[in-house]
N, C-alpha and C positions, 0 to 999 in steps of 0.2 A: 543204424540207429543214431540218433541225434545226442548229441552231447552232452544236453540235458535229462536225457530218457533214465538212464537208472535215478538222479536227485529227485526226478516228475513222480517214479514208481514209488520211492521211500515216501515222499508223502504224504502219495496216497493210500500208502500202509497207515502212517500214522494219523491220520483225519481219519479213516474210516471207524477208529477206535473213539474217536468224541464227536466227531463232526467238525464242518470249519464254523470258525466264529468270527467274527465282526469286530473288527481293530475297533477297542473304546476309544471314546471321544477325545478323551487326556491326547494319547498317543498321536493321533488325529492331527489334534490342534500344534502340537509340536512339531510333523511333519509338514505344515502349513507355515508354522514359524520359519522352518528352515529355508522354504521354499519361497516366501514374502521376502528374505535378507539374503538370498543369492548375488550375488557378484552378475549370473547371466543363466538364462534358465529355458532350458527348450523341454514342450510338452509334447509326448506325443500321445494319440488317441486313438483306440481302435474306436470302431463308429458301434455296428451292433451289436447290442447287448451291454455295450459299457456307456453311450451316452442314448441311445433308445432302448425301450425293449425288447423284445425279441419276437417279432411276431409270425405268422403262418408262413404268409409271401412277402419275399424279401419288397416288391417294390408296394409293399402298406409301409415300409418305414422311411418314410422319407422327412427330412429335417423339419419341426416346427419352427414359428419367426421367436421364441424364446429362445433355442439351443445356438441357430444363428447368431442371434445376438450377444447370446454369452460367449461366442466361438470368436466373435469379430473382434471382442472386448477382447479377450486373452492375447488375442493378436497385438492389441493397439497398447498391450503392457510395454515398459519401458524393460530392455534389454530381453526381451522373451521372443521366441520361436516357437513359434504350433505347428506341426506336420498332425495329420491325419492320418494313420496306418491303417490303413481298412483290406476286405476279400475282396470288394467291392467293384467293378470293373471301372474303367478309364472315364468313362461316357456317362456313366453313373455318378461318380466325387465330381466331374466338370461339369454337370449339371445342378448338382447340389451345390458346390463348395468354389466352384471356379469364381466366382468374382471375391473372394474370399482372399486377404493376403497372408495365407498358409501355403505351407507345401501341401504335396496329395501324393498319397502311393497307396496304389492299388494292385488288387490280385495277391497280396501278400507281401508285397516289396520286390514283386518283378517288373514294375514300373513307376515310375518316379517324375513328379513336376515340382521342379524347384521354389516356386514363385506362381502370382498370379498371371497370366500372360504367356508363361514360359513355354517353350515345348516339352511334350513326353519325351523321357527317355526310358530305355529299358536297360536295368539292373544287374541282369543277367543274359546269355545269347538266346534268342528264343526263335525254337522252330516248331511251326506247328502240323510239320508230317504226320507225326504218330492221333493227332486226335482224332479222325476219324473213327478208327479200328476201337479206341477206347468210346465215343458215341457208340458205338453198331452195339458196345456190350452195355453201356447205361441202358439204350434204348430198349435191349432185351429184359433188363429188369425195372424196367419201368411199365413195360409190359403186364410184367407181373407182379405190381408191386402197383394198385390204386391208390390214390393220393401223389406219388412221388412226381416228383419231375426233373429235369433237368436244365442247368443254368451254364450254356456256353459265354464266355468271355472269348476276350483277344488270345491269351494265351494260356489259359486253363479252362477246366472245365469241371463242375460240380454235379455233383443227386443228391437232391433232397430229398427228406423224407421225414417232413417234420409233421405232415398230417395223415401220415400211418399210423395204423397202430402202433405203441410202444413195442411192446412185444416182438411181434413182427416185422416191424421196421427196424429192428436190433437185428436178427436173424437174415434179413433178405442185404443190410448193409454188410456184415461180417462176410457173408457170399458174393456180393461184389468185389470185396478187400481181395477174395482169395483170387477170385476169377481175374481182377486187375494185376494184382501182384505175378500170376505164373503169365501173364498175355506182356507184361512189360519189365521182366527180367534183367534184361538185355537193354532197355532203355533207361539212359538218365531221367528219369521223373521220380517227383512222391507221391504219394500219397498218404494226405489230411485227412483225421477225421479231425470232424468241429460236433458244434452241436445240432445232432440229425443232421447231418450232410458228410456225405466223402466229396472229397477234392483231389485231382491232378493234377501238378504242376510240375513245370521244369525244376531239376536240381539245382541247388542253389539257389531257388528264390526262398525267402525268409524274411521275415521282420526285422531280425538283426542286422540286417541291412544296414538301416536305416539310424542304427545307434552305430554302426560301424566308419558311417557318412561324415556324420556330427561328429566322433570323433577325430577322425580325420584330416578336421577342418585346421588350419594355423592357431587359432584359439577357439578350442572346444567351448561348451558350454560348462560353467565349472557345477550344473546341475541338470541334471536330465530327468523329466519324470516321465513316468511311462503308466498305463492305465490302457487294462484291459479284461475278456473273458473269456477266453477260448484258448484251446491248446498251443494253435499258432503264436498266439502276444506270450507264451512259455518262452519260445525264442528270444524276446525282444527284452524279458525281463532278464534273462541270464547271459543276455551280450552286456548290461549295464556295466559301468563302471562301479568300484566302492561307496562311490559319491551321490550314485542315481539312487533314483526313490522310485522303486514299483510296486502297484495298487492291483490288486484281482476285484473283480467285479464279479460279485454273486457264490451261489454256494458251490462251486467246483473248486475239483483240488487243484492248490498253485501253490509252486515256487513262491511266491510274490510276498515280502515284504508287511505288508497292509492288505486289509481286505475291506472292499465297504459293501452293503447288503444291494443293492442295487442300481440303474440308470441315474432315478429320483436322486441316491445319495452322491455320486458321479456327480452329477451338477453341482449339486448341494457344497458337493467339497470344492471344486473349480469354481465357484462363485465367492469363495474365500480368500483367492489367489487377486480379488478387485479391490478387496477392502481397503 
């Protein structure tokens, strides 16, 4: 279990008794103050769901020339770093994002480009022996499971099932979980769920990575923010330091500091960081 896993559980005890709410604007504006008067300030971004919506098939979300342009802007801040922490695969963020001067890590933060131009590296050791054997058993439930599909990457590999039914696509994913988890016992991987999708990946890849990097570095950033909506960016908010500032994006339960109602407000707030 992950290390954040019982904090994740307690608050989802305590949210299911009011529901999550929407950090008001006061608080907002104050985390924006802080973040405007940084000393040195690195952003990181998951992609969907925290600056797109979240739609059917992952390749309808692809960047508007608005989101671009506010992304480029954050970049061209004076002492700021943008990395984009996305699922997303390699060939996907250098299509989008590559001429972009942010970093990019993808798959979770089992690979990493420092810069625009750079080469990939990977994060973690990655061997992709075992995918097959886990394909042979998506493709069995995908089979039976209309609507789903599957999304191979370099070094992981997802099911989706975001146009099943609810119901049943809950039921046919928890059945996967089981059939993955006794098929890969014995192997280092995890398995993510996100929203409607399970995911495999090598041990050790996480988001956290990625604040772990930053820190790392001979003079950190003396502000990290992070912004995200999915269980994965749970990682990335609780590798933060004291000094970071993490934002959940939409109604699920988060660890995260701040919460803002959606994509739209995600900009909204990041377009404050120009003022």
């Amino acid at each position: 279990m992950h290390h954040w896993a019982n904090d994740f559980v307690r608050a989802l005890e305590a949210e299911s008794e009011s529901g999550p709410r929407v950090t008001p604007e006061a608080t907002l504006t104050e985390a924006l103050g802080r973040l405007r008067t940084a000393a040195s300030l690195a952003i990181l971004l998951d992609y969907d769901g925290t600056l797109v919506p979240i739609v059917n098939t992952p390749e309808q979300a692809a960047p508007d020339a608005d989101l671009l342009d506010l992304i480029a802007a954050l970049a061209r801040r004076p002492r700021t770093v943008v990395q984009m922490v996305s699922g997303r695969s390699r060939e996907t963020l250098e299509t989008w994002f590559g001429e972009l001067s942010i970093g990019l890590w993808a798959e979770h933060g089992i690979w990493f480009r420092a810069a625009a131009g750079s080469t990939w590296e990977s994060a973690v050791d990655v061997s992709c022996a075992w995918m097959p054997d886990v394909r042979a058993t998506m493709e069995r439930f995908t089979l039976a499971t209309p609507g789903s599909r599957i999304e191979e990457k370099t070094s992981s590999i997802a099911w989706h099932y975001r146009q099943v039914g609810r119901e049943f696509g809950r039921l046919q994913a928890r059945e996967l979980r089981i059939a993955l988890s006794r098929e890969l016992r014995d192997v280092p991987l995890d398995i993510i769920e996100g929203k409607r999708v399970l995911e495999v990946r090598p041990r050790g890849a996480s988001k956290a990575a990625v604040v772990q990097r930053l820190l790392s570095h001979e003079t950190p950033p003396s502000v990290i923010l992070a912004l995200g909506d999915d269980r994965t960016d749970e990682e990335m908010f609780t590798a933060l330091p004291p000094t970071g500032i993490s934002i959940h994006v939409g109604p699920a339960v988060s660890l995260a500091m701040h919460r803002l109602r959606d994509s739209a407000a995600t900009r909204a707030f990041l377009s404050g960081l120009l003022v």
